[in-house]
C-alpha positions in Angstrom: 0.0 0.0 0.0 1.3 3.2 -0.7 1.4 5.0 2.7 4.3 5.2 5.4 1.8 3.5 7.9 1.6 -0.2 8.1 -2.2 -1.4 8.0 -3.8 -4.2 9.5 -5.4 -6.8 7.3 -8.8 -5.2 8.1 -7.9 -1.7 7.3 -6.0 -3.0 3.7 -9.0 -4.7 3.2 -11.2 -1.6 3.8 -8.7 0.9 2.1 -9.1 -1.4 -0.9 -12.4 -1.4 -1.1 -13.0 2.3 -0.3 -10.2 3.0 -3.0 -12.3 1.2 -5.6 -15.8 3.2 -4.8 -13.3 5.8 -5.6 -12.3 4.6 -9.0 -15.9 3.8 -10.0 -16.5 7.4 -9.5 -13.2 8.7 -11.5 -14.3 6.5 -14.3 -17.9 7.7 -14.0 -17.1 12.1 -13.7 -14.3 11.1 -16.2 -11.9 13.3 -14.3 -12.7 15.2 -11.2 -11.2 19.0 -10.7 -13.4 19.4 -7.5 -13.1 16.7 -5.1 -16.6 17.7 -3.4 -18.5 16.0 -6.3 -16.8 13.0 -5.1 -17.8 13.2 -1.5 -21.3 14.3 -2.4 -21.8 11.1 -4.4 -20.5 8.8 -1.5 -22.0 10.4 1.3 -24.4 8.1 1.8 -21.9 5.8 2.3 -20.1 7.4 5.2 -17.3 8.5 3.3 -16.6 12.7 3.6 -14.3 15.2 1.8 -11.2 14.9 4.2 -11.1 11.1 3.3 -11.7 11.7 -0.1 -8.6 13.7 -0.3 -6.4 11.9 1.7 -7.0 8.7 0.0 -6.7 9.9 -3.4 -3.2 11.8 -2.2 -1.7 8.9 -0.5 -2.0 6.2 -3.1 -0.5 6.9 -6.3 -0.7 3.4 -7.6 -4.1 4.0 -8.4 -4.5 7.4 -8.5 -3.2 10.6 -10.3 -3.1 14.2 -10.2 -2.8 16.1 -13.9 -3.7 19.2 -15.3 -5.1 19.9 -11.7 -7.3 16.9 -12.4 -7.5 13.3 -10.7 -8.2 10.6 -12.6 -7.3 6.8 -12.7 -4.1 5.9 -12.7 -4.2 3.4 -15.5 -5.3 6.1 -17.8 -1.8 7.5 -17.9 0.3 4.3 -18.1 -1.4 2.8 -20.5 -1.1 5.4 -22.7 0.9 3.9 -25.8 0.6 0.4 -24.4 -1.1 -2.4 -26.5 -4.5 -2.7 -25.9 -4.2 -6.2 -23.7 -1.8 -4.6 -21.4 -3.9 -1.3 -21.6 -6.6 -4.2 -20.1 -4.5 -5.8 -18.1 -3.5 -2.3 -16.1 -6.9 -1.1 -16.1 -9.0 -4.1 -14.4 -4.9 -4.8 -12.0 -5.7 -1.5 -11.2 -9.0 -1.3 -10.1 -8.7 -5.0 -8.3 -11.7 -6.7 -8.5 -13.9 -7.5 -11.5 -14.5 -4.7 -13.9 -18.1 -5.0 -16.1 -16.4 -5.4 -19.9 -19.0 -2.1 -20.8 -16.7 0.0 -18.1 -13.6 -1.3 -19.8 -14.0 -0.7 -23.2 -15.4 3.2 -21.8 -12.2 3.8 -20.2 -9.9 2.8 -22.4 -11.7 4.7 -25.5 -10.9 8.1 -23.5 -7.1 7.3 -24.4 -8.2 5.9 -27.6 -10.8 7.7 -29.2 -10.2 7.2 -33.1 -9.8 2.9 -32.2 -12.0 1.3 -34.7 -14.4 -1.8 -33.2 -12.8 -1.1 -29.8 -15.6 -3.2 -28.1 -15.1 -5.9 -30.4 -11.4 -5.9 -29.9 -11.6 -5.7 -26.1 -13.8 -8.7 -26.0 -12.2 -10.7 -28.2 -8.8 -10.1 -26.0 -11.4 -10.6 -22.9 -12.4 -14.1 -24.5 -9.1 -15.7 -25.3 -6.3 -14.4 -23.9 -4.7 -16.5 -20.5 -4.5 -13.2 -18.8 -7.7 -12.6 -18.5 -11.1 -14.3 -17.2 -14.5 -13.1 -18.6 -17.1 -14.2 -16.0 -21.0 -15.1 -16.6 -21.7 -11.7 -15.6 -19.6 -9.7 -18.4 -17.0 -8.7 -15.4 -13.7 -9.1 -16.5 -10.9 -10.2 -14.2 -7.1 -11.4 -14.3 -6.6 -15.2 -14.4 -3.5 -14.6 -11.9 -6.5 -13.9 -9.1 -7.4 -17.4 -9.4 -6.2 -20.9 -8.5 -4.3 -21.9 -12.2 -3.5 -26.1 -10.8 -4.4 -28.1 -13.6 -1.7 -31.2 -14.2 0.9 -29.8 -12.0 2.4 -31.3 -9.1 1.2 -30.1 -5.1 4.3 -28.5 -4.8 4.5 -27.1 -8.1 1.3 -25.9 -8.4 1.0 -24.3 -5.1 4.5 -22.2 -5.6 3.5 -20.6 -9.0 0.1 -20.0 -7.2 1.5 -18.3 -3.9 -0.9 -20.2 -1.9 0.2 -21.4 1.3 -0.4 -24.9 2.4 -1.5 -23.9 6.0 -4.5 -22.0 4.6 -5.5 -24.3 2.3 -5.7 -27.2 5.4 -7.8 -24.5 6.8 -10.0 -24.6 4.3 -10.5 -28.2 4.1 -11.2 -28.5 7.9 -13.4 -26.0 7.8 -15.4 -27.7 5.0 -15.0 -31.1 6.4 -16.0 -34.5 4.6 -17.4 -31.8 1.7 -18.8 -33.4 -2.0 -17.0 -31.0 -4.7 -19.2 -32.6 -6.7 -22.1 -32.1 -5.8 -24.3 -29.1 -8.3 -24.3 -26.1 -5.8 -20.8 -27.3 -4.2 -19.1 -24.1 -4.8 -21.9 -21.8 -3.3 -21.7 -23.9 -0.5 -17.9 -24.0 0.1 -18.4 -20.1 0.0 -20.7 -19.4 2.3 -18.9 -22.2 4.8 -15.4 -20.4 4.2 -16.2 -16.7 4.0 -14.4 -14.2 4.2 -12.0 -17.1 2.1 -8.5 -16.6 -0.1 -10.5 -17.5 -3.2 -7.3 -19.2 -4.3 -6.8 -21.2 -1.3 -10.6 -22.4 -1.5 -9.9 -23.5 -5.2 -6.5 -25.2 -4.1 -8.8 -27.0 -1.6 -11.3 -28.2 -4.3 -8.3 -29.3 -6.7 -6.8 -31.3 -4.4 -9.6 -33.1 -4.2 -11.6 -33.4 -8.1 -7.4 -33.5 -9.0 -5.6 -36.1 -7.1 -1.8 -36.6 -8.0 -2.2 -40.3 -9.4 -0.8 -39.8 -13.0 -3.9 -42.3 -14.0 -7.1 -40.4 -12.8 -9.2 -38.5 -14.2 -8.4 -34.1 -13.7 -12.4 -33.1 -13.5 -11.2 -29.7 -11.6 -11.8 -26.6 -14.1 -9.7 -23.9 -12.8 -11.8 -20.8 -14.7 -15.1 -22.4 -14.2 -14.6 -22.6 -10.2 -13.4 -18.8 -10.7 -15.9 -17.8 -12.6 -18.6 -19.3 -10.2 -17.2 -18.2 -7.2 -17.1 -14.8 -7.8 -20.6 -14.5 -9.4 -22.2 -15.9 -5.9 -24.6 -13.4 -4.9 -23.8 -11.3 -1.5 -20.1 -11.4 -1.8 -17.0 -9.3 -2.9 -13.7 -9.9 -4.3 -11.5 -7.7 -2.3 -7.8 -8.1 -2.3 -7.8 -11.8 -3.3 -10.7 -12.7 -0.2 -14.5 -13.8 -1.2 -15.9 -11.5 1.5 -19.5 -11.0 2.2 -21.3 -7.6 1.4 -23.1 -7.1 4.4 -19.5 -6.8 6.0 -18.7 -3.2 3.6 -19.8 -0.7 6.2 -17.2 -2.0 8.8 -14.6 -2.1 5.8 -15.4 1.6 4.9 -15.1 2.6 8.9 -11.8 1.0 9.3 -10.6 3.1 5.7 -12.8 6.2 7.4 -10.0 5.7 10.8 -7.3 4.9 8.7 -7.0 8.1 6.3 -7.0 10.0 8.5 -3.5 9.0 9.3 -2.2 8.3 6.0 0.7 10.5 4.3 0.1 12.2 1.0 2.4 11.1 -1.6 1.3 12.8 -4.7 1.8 16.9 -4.9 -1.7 18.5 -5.4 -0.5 21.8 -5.1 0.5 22.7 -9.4 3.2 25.4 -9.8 1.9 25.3 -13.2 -1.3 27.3 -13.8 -4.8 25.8 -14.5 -5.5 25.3 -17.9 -9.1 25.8 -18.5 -10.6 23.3 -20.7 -13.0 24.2 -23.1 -16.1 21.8 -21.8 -14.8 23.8 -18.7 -15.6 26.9 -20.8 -19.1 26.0 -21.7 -19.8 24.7 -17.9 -19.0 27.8 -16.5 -21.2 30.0 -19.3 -24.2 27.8 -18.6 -23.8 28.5 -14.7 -23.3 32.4 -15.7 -26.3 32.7 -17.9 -28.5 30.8 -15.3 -27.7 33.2 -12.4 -29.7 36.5 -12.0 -26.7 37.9 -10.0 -23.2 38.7 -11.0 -20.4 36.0 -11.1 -16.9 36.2 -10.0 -14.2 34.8 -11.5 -12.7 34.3 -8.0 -15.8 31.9 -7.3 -15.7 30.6 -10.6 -12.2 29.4 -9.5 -13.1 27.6 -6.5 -16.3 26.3 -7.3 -15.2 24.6 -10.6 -11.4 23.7 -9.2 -10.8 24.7 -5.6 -8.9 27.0 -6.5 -8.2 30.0 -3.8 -6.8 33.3 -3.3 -4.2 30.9 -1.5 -3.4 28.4 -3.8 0.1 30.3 -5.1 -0.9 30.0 -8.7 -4.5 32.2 -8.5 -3.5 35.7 -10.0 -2.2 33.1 -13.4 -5.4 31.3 -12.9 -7.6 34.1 -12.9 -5.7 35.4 -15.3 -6.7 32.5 -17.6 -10.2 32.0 -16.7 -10.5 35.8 -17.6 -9.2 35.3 -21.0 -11.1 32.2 -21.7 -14.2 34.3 -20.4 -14.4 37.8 -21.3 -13.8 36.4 -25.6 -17.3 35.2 -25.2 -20.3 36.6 -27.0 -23.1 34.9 -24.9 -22.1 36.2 -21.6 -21.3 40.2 -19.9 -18.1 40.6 -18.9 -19.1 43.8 -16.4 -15.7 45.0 -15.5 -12.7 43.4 -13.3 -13.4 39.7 -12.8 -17.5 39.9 -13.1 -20.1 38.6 -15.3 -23.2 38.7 -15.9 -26.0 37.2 -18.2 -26.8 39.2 -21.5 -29.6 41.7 -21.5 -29.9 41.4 -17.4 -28.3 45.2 -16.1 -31.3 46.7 -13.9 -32.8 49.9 -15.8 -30.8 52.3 -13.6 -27.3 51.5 -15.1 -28.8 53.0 -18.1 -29.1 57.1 -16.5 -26.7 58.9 -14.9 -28.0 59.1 -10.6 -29.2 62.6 -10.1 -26.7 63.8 -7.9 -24.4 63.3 -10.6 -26.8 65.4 -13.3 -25.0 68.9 -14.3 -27.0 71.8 -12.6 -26.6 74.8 -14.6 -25.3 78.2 -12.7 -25.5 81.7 -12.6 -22.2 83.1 -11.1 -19.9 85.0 -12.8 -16.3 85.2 -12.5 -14.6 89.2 -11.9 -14.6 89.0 -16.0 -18.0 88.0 -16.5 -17.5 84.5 -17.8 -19.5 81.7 -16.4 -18.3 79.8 -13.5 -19.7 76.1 -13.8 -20.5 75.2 -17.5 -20.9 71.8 -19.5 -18.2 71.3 -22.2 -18.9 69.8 -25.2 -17.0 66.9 -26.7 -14.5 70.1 -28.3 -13.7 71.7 -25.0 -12.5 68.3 -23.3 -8.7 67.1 -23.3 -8.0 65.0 -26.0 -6.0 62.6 -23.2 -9.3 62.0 -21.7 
């Protein structure tokens, strides 16, 4: 994990899981400029701004911070990668089974003139060892599963880094147990859970595989997978079959957790925002929809948390103003304000009348008029 703090199984579990509601909502917003919208869409889950933030800074394997903007972090190393390792880092990533629909939408943002993307990504998602397409359309890695086929015990449990003490836990748990039987694998499941999915499939291979050279191998290393991790009421987290009705203690223990975690990736850009154009068009439509003047200095932190702080605002500002005040649609009303077109109240339109020229009688000693109105001719041509 990429913190400075050592976590306990439960709290790697729970950061894992957390860090995963987290991608679901990068790959949702696309990229996210304004961690609030985050937070807002998970509070209902417990999870708040502060946590938000410190999870996002404090694990750069799966997250990243450019162009002021967070956004997967498989969406910048897969950039020039073939599109099976583009796959491969994606759903490693993310760590649990990824819907094939979310795949191919996340890789056509780094790929948006690929031709039959979806019917590449499949077909990669179909027959390629490193990956396991499940009933479901969720798309996992085979190296998440128990791979024993013909292989020796040994063998097969050293390229599989299970250990042979939780496997024996397995079976003991399970007992005299039919892997044979129709609903077998639902069954070892909900015995087992929360389970090291591939120490539960070691535990059925030994037994549908024994090591005489003449029997019959009946163990189907994807099928078992693929069954396992379909099972209603359970998640894949971390390599463990847990059950769902377990997720708010997971979340708590991340909740405790980040607040103690170091930030690792530098949020703070001493390059200046550059403001998109759908950025553009966003802040327009909020512009035209107010009936009051908007700043460019709220503009700022509303669409990027930006402050009068941040040490970058007067370049921000600066280019926010530029992108702004070239538009037709909206009033730019002096220094960094706008306004909607047509909406100035009547009285900008006439000078106050305090400020209305009062004509005077006095003279001077020569008889010239005291307090007179120039015309356009008798004013300064500097002014």
């Amino acid at each position: 994990m990429s913190t400075e703090l050592k976590l306990k199984p439960e709290e790697s579990k729970g950061r894992a899981y957390v860090d995963r509601l987290l991608l679901d909502q990068l790959a949702d917003l696309e990229a996210v400029v304004k961690l609030g919208e985050i937070a807002q869409r998970l509070s209902d889950r417990g999870i708040g701004l502060g946590a938000v933030r410190s999870l996002l800074a404090s694990n750069p394997a799966r997250f990243a911070y450019h162009e002021r903007r967070w956004l997967p972090a498989s969406r910048l190393e897969s950039l020039g990668r073939p599109l099976a390792e583009a796959m491969r880092l994606v759903v490693g990533k993310y760590g649990g089974p990824l819907t094939l629909e979310k795949v191919v939408s996340e890789l056509a943002r780094t790929r948006p003139a690929a031709k039959n993307l979806e019917v590449e990504v499949r077909r990669i998602a179909t027959y390629d060892p490193l990956f396991i397409l499940l009933g479901d359309e969720r798309l996992c890695l085979s190296e998440w599963a128990f791979l024993g086929r013909d292989l020796t015990i040994e063998r097969a449990f050293k390229l599989n880094g299970v250990n042979s003490d939780d496997v024996e836990a397995v079976r003991k748990k399970l007992g005299d147990f039919d892997w044979r039987a129709r609903d077998a694998i639902e069954k070892a499941v909900k015995t087992c859970a929360p389970v090291s999915i591939k120490a539960l499939g070691a535990a059925a291979w030994l037994d549908l595989n024994p090591q005489d050279p003449r029997s019959t191998l009946v163990f189907d290393d994807e099928a078992f997978f693929s069954k396992a991790l379909v099972i209603p009421g359970y998640v894949f987290v971390e390599g463990d079959l847990m059950p769902e009705k377990d997720a708010p203690k997971w979340i708590a223990a991340a909740m405790r957790v980040a607040e103690k975690l170091v930030a690792q990736i530098e949020v703070e850009d001493a390059a200046p925002i550059d403001v998109k154009d759908e950025d553009v068009e966003r802040m327009v439509n909020l512009v035209k929809s107010s009936d009051k003047t908007v700043t460019g200095t709220r503009l700022l932190e509303d669409f990027y948390e930006i402050t009068a702080a941040n040490r970058t605002f007067p370049d921000d500002l600066s280019n926010l103003m530029e992108a702004l005040t070239t538009r037709s649609d909206i009033w730019w009303v002096g220094g960094d304000r706008f306004r909607k077109p047509n909406s100035a109240p009547d009285f900008v339109f006439s000078v106050p009348e305090v400020f209305q020229f009062a004509p005077s009688s006095v003279m001077d000693e020569e008889g010239e008029p005291v307090d007179v109105e120039l015309d356009d001719d008798g004013l300064s041509s500097t002014l």
